[in-house]
C-alpha positions in Angstrom: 0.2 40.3 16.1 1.4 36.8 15.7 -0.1 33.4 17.8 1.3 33.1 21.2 2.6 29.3 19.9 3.9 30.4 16.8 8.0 30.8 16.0 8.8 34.0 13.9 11.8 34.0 11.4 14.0 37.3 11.7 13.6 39.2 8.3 17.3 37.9 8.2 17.5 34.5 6.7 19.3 31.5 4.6 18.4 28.2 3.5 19.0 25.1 5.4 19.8 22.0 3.4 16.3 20.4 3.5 15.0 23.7 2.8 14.0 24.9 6.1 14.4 29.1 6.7 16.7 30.0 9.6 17.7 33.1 10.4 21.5 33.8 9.9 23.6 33.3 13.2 20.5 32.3 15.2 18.3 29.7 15.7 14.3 29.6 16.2 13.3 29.2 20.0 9.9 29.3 21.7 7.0 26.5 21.2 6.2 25.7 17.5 2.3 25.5 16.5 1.0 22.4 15.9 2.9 20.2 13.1 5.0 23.1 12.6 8.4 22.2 11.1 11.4 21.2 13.0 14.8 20.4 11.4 15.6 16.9 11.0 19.4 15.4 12.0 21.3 15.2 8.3 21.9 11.3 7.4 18.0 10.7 8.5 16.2 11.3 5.2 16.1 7.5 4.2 14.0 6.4 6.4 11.3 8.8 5.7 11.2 8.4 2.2 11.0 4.7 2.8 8.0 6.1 4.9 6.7 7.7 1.8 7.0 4.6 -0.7 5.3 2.5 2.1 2.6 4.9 2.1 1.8 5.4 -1.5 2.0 1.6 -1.6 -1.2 1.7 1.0 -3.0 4.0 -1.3 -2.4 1.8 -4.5 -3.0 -1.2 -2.3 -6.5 0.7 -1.2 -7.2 1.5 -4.5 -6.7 -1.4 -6.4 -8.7 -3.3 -3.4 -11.6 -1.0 -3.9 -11.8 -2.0 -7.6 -11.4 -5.3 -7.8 -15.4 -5.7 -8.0 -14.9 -3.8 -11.1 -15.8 -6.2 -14.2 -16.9 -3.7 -17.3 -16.9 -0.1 -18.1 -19.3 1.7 -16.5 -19.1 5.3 -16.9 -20.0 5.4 -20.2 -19.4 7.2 -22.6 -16.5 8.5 -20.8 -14.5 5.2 -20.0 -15.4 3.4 -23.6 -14.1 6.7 -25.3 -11.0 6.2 -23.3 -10.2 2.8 -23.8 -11.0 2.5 -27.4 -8.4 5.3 -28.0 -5.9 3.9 -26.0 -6.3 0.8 -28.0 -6.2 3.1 -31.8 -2.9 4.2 -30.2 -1.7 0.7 -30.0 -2.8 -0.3 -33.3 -5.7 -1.9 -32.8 -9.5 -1.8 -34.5 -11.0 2.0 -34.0 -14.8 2.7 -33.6 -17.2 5.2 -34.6 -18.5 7.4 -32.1 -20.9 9.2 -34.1 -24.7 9.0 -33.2 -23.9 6.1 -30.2 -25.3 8.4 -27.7 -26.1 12.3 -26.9 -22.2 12.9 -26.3 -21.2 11.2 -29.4 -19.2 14.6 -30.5 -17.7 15.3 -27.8 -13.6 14.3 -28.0 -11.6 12.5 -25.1 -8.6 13.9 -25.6 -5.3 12.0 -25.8 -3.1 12.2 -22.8 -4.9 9.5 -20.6 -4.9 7.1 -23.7 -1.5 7.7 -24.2 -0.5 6.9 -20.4 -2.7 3.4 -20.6 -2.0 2.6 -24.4 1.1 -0.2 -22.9 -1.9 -2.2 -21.2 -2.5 -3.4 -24.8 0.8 -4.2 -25.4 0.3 -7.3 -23.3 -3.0 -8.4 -23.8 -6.1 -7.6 -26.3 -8.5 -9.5 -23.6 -11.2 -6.9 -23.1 -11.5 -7.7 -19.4 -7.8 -7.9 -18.9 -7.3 -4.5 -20.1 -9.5 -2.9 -17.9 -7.8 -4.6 -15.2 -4.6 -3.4 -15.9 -6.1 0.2 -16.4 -7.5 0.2 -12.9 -4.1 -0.7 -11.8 -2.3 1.9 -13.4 -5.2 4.1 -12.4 -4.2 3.0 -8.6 -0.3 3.4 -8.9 -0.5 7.1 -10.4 -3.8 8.2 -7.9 -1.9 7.2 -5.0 0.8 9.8 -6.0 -1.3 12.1 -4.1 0.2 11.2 -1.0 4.0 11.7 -1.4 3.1 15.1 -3.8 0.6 16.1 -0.7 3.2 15.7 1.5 5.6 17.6 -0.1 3.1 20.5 -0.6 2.6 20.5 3.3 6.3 20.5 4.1 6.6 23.7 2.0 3.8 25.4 3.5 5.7 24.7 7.2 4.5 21.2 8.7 7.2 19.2 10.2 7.5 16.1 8.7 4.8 13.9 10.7 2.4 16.4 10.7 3.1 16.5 6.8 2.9 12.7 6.3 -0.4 12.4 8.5 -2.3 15.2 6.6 -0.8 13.6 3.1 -2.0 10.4 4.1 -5.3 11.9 4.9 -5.8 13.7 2.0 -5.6 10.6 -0.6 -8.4 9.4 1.1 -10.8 12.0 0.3 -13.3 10.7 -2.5 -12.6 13.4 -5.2 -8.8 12.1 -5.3 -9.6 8.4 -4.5 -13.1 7.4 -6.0 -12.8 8.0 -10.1 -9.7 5.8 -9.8 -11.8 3.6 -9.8 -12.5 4.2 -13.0 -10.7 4.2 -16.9 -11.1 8.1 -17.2 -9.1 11.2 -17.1 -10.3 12.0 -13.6 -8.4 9.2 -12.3 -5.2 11.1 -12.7 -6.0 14.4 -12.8 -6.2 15.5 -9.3 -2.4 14.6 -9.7 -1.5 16.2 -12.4 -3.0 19.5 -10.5 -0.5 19.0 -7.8 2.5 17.9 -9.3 1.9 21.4 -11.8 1.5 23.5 -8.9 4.3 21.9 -7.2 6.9 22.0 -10.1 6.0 26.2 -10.6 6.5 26.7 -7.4 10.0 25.2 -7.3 10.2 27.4 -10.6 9.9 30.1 -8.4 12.1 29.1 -5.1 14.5 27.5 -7.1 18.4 28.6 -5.5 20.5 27.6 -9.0 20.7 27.3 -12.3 20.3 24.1 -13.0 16.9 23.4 -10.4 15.6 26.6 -12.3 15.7 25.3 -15.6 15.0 21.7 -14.7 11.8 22.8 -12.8 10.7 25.2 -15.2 11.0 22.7 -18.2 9.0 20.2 -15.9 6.3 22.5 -15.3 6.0 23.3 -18.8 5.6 19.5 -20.0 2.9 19.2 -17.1 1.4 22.2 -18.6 1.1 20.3 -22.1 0.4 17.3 -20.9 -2.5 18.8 -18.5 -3.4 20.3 -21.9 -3.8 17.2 -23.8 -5.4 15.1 -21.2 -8.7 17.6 -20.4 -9.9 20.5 -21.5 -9.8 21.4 -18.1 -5.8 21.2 -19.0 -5.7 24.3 -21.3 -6.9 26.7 -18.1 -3.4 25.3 -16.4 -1.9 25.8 -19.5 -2.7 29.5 -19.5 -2.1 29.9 -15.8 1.3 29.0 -16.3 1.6 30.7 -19.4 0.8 33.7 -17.5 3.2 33.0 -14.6 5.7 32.5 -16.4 5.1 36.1 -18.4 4.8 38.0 -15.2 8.2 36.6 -13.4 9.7 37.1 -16.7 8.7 40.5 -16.7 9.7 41.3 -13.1 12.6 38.7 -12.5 15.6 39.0 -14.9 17.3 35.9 -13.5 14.7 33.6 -14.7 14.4 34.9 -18.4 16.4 32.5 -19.6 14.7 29.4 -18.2 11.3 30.9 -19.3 12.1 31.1 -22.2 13.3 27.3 -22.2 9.8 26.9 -20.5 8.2 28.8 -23.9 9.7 26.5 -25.9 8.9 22.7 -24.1 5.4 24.4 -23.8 5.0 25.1 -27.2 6.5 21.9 -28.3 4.7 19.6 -25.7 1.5 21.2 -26.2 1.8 20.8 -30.2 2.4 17.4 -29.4 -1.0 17.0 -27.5 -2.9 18.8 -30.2 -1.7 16.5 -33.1 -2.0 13.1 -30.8 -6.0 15.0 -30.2 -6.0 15.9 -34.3 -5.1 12.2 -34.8 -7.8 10.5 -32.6 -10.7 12.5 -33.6 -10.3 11.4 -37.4 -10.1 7.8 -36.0 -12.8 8.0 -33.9 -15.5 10.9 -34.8 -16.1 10.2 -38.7 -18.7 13.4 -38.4 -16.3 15.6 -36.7 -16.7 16.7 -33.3 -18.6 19.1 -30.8 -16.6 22.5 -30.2 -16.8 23.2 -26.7 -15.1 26.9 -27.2 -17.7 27.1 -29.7 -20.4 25.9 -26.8 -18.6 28.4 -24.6 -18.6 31.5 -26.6 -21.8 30.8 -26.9 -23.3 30.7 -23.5 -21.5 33.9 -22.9 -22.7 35.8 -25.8 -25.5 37.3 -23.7 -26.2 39.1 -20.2 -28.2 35.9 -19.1 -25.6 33.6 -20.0 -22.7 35.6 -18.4 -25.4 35.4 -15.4 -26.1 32.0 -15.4 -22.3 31.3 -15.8 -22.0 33.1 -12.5 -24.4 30.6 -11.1 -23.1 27.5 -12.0 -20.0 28.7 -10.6 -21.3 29.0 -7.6 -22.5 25.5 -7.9 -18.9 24.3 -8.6 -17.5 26.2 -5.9 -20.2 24.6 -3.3 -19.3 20.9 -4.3 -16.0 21.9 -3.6 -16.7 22.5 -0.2 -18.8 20.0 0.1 -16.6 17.2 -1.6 -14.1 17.8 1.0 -16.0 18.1 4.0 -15.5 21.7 4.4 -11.7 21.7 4.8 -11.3 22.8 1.2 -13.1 25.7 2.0 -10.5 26.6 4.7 -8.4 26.4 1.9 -9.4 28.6 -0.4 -10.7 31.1 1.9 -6.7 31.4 3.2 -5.6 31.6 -0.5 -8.0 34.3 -1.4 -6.7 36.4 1.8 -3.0 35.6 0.9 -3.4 36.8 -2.9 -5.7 39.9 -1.6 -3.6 40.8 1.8 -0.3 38.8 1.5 -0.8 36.4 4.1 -2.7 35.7 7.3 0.1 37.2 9.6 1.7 34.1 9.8 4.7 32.7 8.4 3.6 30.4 6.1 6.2 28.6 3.5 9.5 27.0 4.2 10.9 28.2 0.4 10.6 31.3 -1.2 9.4 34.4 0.5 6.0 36.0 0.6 5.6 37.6 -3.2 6.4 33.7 -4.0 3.3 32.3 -2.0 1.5 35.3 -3.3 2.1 34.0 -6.7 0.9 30.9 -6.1 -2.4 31.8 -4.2 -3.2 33.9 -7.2 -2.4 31.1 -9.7 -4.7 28.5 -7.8 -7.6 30.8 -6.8 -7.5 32.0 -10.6 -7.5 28.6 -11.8 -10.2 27.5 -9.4 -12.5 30.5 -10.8 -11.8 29.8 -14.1 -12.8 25.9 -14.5 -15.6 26.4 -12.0 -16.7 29.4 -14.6 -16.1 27.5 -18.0 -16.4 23.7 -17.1 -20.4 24.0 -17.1 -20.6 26.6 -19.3 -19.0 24.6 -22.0 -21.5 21.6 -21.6 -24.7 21.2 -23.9 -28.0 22.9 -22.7 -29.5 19.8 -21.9 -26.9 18.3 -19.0 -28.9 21.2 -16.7 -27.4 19.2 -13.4 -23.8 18.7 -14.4 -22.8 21.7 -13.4 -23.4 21.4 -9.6 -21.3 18.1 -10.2 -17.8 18.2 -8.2 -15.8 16.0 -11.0 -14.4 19.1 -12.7 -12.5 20.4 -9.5 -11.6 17.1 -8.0 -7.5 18.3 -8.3 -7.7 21.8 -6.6 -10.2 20.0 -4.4 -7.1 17.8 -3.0 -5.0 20.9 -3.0 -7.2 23.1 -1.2 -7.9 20.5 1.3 -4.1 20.5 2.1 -3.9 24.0 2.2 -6.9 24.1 4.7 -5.3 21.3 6.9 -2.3 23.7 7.5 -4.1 26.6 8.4 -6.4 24.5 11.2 -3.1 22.9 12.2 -0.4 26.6 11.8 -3.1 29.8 12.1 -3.9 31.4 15.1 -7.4 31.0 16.0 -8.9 34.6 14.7 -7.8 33.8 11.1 -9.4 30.3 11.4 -12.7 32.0 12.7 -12.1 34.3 9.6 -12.0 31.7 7.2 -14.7 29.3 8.9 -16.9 32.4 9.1 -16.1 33.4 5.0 -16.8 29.5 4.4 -20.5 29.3 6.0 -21.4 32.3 4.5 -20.0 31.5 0.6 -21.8 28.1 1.3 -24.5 29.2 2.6 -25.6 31.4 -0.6 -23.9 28.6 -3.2 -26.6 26.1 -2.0 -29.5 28.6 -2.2 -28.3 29.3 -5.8 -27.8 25.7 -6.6 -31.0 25.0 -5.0 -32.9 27.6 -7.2 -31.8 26.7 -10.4 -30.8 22.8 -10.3 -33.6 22.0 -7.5 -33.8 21.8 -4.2 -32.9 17.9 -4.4 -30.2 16.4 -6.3 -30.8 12.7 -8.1 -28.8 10.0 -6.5 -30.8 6.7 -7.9 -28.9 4.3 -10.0 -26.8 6.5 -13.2 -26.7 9.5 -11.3 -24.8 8.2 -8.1 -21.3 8.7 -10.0 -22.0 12.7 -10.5 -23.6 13.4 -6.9 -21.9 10.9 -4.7 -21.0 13.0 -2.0 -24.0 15.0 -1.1 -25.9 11.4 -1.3 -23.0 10.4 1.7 -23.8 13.4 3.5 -27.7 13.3 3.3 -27.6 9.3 3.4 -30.1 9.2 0.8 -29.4 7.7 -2.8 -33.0 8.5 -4.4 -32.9 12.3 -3.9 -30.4 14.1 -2.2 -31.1 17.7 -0.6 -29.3 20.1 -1.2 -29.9 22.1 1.9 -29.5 19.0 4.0 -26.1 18.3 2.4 -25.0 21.8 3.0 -25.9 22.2 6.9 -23.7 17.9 7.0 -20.7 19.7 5.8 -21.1 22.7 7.9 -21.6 21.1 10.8 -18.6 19.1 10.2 -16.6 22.0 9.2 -17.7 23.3 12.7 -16.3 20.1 14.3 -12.6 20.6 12.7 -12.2 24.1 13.8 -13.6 23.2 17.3 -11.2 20.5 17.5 -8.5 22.2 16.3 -8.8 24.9 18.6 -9.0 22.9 21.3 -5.9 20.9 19.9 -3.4 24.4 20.9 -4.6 23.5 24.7 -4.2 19.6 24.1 -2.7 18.0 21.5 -4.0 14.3 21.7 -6.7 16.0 19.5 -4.9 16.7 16.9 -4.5 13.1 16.3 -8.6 12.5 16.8 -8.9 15.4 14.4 -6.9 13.6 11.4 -8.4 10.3 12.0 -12.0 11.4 12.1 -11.2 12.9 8.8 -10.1 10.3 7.6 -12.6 8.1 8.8 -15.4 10.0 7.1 -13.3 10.1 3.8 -12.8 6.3 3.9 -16.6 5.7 4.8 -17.4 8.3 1.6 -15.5 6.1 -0.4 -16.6 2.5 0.8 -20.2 3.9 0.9 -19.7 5.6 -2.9 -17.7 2.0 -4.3 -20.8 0.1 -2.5 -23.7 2.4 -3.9 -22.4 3.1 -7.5 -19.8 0.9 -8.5 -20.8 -2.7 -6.9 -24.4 -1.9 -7.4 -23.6 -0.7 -11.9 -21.6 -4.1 -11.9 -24.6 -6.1 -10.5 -26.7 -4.5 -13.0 -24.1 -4.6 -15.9 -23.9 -8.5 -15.5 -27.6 -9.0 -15.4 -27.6 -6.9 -18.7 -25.1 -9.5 -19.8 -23.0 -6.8 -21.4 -19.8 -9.5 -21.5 -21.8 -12.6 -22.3 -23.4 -10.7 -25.1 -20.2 -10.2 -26.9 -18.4 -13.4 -26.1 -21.9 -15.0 -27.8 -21.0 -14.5 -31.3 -18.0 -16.3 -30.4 -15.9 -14.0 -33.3 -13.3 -16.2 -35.0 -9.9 -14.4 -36.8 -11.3 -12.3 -39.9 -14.9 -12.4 -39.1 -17.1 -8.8 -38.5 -19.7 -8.2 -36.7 -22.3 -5.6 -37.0 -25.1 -3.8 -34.5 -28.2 -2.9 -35.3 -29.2 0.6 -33.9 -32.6 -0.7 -31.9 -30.1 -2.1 -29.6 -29.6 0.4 -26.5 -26.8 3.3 -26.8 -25.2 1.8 -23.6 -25.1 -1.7 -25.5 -24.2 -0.6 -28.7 -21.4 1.7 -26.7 -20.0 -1.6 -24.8 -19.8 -3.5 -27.7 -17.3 -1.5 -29.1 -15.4 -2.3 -26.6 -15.9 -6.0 -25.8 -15.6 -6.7 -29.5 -11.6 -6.3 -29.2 -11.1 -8.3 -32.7 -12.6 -6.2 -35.0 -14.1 -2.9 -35.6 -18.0 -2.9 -34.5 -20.4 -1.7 -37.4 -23.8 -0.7 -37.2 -27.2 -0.9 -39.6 -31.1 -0.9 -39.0 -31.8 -4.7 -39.6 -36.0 -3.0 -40.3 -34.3 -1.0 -43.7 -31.7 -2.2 -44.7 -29.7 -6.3 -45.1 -26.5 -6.7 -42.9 -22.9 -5.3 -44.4 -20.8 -7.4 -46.9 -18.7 -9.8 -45.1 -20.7 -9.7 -41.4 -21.2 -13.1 -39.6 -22.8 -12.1 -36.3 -25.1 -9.5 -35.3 -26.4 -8.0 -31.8 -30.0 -6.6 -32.3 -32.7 -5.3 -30.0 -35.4 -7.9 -28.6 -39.0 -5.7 -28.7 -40.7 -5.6 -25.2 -43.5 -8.7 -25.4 -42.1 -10.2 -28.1 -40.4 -13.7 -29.3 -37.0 -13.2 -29.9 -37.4 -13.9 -33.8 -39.0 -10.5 -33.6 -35.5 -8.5 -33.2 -34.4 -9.4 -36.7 -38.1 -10.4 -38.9 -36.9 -10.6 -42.2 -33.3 -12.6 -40.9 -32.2 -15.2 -43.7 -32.7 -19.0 -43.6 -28.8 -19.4 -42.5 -28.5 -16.9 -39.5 -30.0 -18.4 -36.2 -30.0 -16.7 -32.6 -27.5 -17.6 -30.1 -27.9 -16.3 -27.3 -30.3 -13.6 -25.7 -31.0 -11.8 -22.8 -34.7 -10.5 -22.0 -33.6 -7.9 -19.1 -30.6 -7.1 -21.2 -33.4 -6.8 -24.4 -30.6 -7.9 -26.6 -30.7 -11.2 -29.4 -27.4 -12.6 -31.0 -27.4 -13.8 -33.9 -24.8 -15.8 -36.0 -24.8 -17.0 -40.0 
């Protein structure tokens, strides 16, 4: 049974030149669902993808506006990690993460480093660095929208439809609001969709030539996923295992896979030694083994339980994170990898057992970071693992596939999926309820990992969980309703798209107001930058820390400090090392400031200090 609106393709077909499926001596007729595709007059292509430049401009114009407040590193000690590693690949002074704070083990990997190592090229200014990350940061996250759009043309939008639901989907927080921010998250909900992108043109490809070149692009995405995240080596198996099956079953493509096999192997090694090289630079005491953590947590019938659980937890923020739309999504993926489709015609390239492909590849790598993501952490982050950071990119993609389905499916497989939504959500948030609480912190420092249900629950003390989850359900049951009523009247597709994005661009003003203006008032009034610029560090001089200062000082130092590499001493045990001219120390609660270094020599004297802050300069 197909949808009364909906144009059916003869089992007859060939390829138009943009890619569109016609059937051979015949053309479609009848009324097309809504945004379904249309073929576009040849010679006319320009002006769209002048369309698509102008738009990813607006998306690296929003996001470099949303940032500008941004002064210091806040996430810490993600974004310090970063940038001090981006700097060791430029050649600059390295740090010691060891003992700084409770993640000091833990490695940030290469691959984000390596994209905004060039920053230091120009400059070794500490603030004009992390300018110049947050702009590459906006130029590479806006990439979401020409990738999204691409993704929606091949699932069967028309070219508007495509562009609006593109456009909308960069502005959803879990692709929009870390860019905001020197980490790995920034670019990773890209990476996701230009990976799935490139294997599914491994798999449609019509020569040669497009099969080799996408598989060898897929492949370096696959290593370079690998060396920017450890959420990078499940994509790196996911294509390793795509690539074994259509090898197995498609002669054609042996050749190219095995071209894939070998970029893989060779782009991947590359990651590992760049990852080898940084933690000797960086971790003098070695570093934490998440496999290790991982093996671990699943070495027992309560741990294999509990990993159950917290990927429940994952799988409800993904829901929530996108205002249920994601949901759609991955409900409509499940039922394409289990049934083959949703008895509608779907892509625009490549026939069903291609899309099948695909829906298992994302489902499976959906279940597989939301399984070993939290699983992987310490014991002690208990709350991490109802955090949405760790499927921010097949948040985005979900979300795209979900807009086609309200926008192409008839209306009994959008009840379907609504219906398998509300019910997966449902029992997620009673599970994440149980065992993280039935309220999720959102005060100051814990904003960053629980932004959205704060947005949804408009409360940034304590968020509930079960208040968050009926939000997004309710707005989940506004889409549907509106895009039902959309097949009758189809002014309401276009209220549809921008109420979405309207709450999306609220999320993200409310989550840039609430963590990242709010961290930079407070990181000023710590006097993070004055603090370092106090010792006023001349060529060849060293300065050293002493460890009562607080981990997120000692942390920034490291950073702000750009000359030279920070060391550290306890100024109570032990005199200052050889050569050391200025040192940062801790000023004791109730205390004169003479009291953060008792036993300092006649010829050091304090200049500067900061009593909120708690820190005391001194200088020989």
């Amino acid at each position: 049974m197909t949808n009364r609106n909906e144009t059916v393709l003869p089992a007859a077909s060939r390829l138009e030149a943009d890619g569109s499926a016609v059937a051979v001596g015949t053309r479609p007729t009848g009324a097309r669902p809504i945004g379904a595709a249309a073929d576009a007059p040849r010679g006319r292509n320009w002006p769209f993808a002048l369309l698509l430049v102008a738009g990813w401009l607006v998306q690296a114009g929003l996001r470099a506006w949303f940032s500008r407040a941004q002064v210091v590193p806040l996430d810490n000690p993600d974004e310090t990690a970063y940038l001090i590693a981006a700097r060791v690949l430029a050649g600059g002074p390295a740090a010691d993460f060891s003992g700084i704070t409770l993640y000091h083990s833990t490695l940030y990997q290469g691959g984000y480093p390596l994209l905004i190592t060039p920053v230091y090229w120009f400059t070794s200014s500490p603030t004009a660095v992390y300018h110049g990350v947050l702009l590459i940061n906006a130029a590479v996250s806006a990439a979401v929208m020409p990738l999204g759009y691409l993704a929606c043309r091949r699932l069967g939008l028309g070219r508007p439809a495509a562009y609006a639901v593109a456009m909308i989907a960069a502005l959803l927080p879990a692709g929009f609001f870390f860019s905001e921010y020197a980490i790995a998250d920034a670019i990773f909900p890209v990476v996701t969709l230009a990976w799935l992108l490139a294997i599914h043109s491994w798999l449609v490809a019509a020569s040669p030539r497009a099969r080799y070149a996408a598989a060898i692009g897929s492949a370096l995405l696959s290593g370079y996923a690998y060396a920017v995240h450890p959420r990078g080596l499940v994509l790196l198996a996911g294509f390793a295992a795509v690539g074994a099956f259509v090898a197995w079953r498609r002669p054609a493509v042996r050749g190219s896979a095995a071209a894939a096999a070998l970029t893989l192997a060779v782009t991947a090694g590359a990651g590992w030694t760049l990852n080898r090289y940084l933690a000797s630079a960086l971790y003098a005491e070695g570093t934490r083994s998440l496999s290790g953590q991982l093996v671990s947590t699943l070495g027992s019938v309560y741990g294999a339980i509990h990993v159950a659980e917290m990927a429940g937890g994952q799988l409800w923020r993904l829901v929530l994170d996108s205002w249920g739309i994601a949901g759609i999504g991955l409900a409509a993926a499940v039922a394409v990898a289990v049934r083959g489709g949703l008895g509608w015609s779907t892509a625009r390239r490549g026939g069903p057992a291609d899309l099948r492909i695909m829906a298992w590849l994302s489902v499976g790598v959906t279940v597989v970071i939301a399984s070993t993501a939290s699983a992987a952490l310490p014991p002690h982050q208990s709350l991490t693992w109802a955090s949405g950071r760790y499927l921010d990119g097949m948040t985005v993609t979900f979300f795209l596939v979900g807009a086609v389905v309200l926008l192409r499916a008839a209306v009994r497989p959008i009840l379907a999926c609504t219906a398998c939504v509300v019910g997966f959500t449902l029992l997620a948030a009673v599970t994440v309820a149980v065992y993280a609480g039935t309220s999720l912190p959102t005060e100051r420092g814990r904003r960053f990992n629980f932004g959205e249900p704060a947005v949804l629950t408009q409360n940034w003390k304590q968020a509930s969980v079960m208040v968050a989850t009926a939000s997004v359900l309710g707005l989940l049951l506004v889409w549907v309703y509106f895009a039902i009523l959309a097949r009758y009247l189809r002014i309401l597709t276009c209220v549809l798209g921008a109420a979405v994005a309207a709450v999306s661009l609220a999320a993200v003003a409310q989550l840039t107001a609430y963590c990242s203006v709010a961290d930079n008032a407070w990181a000023r009034a710590m006097g993070i930058t004055q603090m370092a610029a106090a010792g006023r560090l001349k060529p060849g001089e060293q300065i050293a820390v002493a460890h009562d200062l607080t981990g997120v000082l000692r942390l920034a130092q490291t950073f702000e400090v750009s000359s030279t590499r920070v060391q550290f001493f306890d100024p109570l045990q032990e005199p200052p090392p050889d050569g050391v001219t200025v040192i940062d120390a801790g000023w004791p609660a109730g205390q004169p400031a003479r009291a953060s270094w008792p036993d300092a020599p006649a010829n050091w004297r304090i200049v500067a200090s900061n009593r909120f802050g708690g820190w005391v300069v001194w200088r020989r």
